[in-house]
C-alpha positions in Angstrom: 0.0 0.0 0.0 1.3 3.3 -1.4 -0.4 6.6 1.3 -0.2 9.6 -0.1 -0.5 12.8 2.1 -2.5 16.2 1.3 -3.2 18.5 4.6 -6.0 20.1 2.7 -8.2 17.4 1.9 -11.7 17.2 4.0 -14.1 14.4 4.0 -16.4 17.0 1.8 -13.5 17.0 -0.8 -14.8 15.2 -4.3 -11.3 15.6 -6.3 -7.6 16.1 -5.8 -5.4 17.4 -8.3 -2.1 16.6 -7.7 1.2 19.5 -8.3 3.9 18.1 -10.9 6.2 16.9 -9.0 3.4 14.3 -6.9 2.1 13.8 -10.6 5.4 12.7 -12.2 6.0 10.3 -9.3 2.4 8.8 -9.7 2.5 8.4 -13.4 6.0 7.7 -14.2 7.2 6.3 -11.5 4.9 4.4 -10.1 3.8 3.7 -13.3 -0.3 4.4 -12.1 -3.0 4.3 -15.0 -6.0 5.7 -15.6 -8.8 3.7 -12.8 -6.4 3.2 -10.4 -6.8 3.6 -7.3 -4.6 6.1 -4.6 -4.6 6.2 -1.0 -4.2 9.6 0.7 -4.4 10.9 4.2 -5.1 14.3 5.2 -2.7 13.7 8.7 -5.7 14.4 10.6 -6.9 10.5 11.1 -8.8 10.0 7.9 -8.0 7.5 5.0 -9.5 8.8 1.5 -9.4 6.1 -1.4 -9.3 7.8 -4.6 -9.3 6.9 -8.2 -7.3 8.4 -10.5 -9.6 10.7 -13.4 -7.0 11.8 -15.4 -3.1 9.8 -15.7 -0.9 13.0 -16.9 2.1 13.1 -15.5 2.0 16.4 -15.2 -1.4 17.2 -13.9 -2.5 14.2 -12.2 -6.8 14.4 -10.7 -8.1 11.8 -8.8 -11.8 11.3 -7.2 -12.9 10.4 -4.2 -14.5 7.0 -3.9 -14.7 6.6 -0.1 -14.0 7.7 3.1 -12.7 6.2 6.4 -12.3 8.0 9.6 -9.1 6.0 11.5 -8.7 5.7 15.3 -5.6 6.6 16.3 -3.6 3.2 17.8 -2.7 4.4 20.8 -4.8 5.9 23.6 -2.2 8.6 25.3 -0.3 11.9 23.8 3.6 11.5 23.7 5.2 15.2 23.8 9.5 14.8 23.3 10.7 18.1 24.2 14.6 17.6 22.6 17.7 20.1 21.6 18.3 19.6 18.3 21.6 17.7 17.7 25.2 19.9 16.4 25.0 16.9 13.7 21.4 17.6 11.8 21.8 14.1 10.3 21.0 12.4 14.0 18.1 14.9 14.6 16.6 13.6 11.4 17.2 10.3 12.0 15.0 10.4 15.4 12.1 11.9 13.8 12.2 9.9 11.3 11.9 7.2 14.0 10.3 8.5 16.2 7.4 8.7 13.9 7.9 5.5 12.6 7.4 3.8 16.3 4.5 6.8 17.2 4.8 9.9 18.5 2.0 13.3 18.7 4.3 16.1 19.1 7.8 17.4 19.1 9.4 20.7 20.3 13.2 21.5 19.3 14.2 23.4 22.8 17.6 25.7 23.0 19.2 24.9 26.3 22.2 26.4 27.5 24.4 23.9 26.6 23.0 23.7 23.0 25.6 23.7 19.9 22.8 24.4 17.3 20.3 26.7 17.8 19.0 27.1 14.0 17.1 24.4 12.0 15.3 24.1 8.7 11.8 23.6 10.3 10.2 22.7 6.5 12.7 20.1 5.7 12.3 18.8 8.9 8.6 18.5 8.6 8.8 17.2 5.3 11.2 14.0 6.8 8.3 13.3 9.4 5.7 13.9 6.3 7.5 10.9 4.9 7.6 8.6 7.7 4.1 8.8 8.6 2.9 7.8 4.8 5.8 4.9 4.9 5.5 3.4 8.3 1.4 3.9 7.3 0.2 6.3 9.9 -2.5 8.6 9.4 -1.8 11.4 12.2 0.8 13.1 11.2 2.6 14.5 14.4 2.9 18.0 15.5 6.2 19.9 14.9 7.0 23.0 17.3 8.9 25.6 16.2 11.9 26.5 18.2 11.8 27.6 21.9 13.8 28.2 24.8 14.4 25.5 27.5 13.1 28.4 30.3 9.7 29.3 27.9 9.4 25.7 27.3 9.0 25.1 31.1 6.6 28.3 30.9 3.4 26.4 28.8 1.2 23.8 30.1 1.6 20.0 29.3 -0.9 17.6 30.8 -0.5 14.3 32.7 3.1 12.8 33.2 6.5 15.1 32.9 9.8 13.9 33.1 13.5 14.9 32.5 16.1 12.7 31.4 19.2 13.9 32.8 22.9 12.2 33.2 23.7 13.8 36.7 24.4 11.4 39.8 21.0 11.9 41.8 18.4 10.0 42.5 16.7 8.5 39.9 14.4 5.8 38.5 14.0 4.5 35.3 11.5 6.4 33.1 9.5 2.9 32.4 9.4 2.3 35.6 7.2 5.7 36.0 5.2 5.9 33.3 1.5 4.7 33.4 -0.6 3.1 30.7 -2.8 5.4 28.8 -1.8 9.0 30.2 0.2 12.0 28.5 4.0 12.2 28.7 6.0 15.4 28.2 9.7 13.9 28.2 12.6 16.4 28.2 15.9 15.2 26.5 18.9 17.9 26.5 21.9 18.6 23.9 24.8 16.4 23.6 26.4 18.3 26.8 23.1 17.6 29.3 21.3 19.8 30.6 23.0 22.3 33.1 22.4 22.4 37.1 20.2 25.3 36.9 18.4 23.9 33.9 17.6 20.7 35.9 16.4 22.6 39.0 13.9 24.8 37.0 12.5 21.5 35.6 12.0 20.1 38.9 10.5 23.1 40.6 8.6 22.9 37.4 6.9 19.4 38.7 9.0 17.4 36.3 10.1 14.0 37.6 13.9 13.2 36.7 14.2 9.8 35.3 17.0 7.7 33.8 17.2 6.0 30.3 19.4 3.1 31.1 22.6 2.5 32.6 24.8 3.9 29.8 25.1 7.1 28.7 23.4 7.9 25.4 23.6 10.4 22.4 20.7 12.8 22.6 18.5 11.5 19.3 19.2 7.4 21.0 17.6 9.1 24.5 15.0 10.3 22.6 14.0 7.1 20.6 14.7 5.3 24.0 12.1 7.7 26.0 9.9 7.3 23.2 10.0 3.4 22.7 9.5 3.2 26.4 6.4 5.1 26.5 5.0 2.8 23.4 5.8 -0.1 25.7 4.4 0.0 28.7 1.4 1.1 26.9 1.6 -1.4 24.5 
């Protein structure tokens, strides 16, 4: 199965036409012929199967045959909070998989120990855009635009926070913690950790500090950790 993914799309829309680029890759790539059919999600939870009208590989119009609202598959909302790695290649590589295993939101945060404060947010939408129609999703999750650790702290998350933090204190492990079927907010710092002060606003901040195993990990394997952990215990 082949998803396709239009944000615009509502279960009142009759046609799509795709742009050039989505047409070329249909027709002459995929090799798709007139009466075939296409399946699209709009990110939102619904599955539209479509029919393709007109094969052009350069303007490409499909109709709607049918509609299928989709439950999401799991019944909590997983917020990772992470500082974007120095190396953009492992920051992409946990959305990607992050998505892949299932995730609802994700916030880039600039701590103080942070060696890139500047990202590309379209590309990096566009790599989670492409996990969620390969790994056959239909929620597409939400990506935050950059924010400070401190203003981070600031907004309100719902049901369980935690920090992930390398610091000798007194910890437990984050599956230990986490219950079955409520939110999680996890915080995962930059390759240097978070600082003192930047742990101590957490906690005064009601965040519970947790550990990720018993080595010390790069920040996009904490992050696929914390979030394969949450998937389990609710699994």
């Amino acid at each position: 199965m082949q998803l396709f993914y239009n944000p615009h799309i509502t279960p009142e829309t009759k046609q799509i036409t795709f742009d050039k680029t989505e047409s070329r890759h249909i027709i002459r790539v995929l090799r798709k012929k007139l009466g075939d059919q296409l399946f699209i999600t709009n990110g939102k939870g619904v599955l539209f199967i479509s029919e393709i009208s007109i094969a052009d590989d350069k303007k490409c119009l499909v109709n709607i045959i049918s509609v299928n609202e989709k439950s999401k598959s799991w019944d909590y909302y997983l917020h990772i909070a992470i500082a974007p790695t120095k190396n953009m290649d492992r920051f992409e590589w946990f959305l990607e998989k992050a998505t892949e295993i299932g995730i609802d939101e994700i916030t880039p945060i600039i701590c103080e120990r942070s060696e890139r404060k500047i990202i590309k947010s379209e590309r990096l939408e566009k790599i989670i855009e492409s996990a969620m129609k390969q790994s056959l999703h239909y929620y597409l999750p939400k990506f935050n635009e950059p924010i400070t650790f401190k203003d981070f702290l600031k907004k309100e998350h719902s049901g369980q926070k935690f920090v992930a933090h390398c610091e000798e204190t007194d910890k437990k492990s984050l599956k230990s913690l986490v219950k079955p079927n409520e939110n999680v907010t996890v915080l995962i710092g930059p390759e240097g950790d978070f600082s003192n002060k930047e742990i101590t606003l957490a906690l005064e901040n009601n965040y519970i500090p947790v550990t990720l195993g018993s080595t010390r990990l790069r920040t996009e394997t904490a992050a696929i950790v914390a979030c394969h952990s949450v998937v389990f215990i609710n699994d």
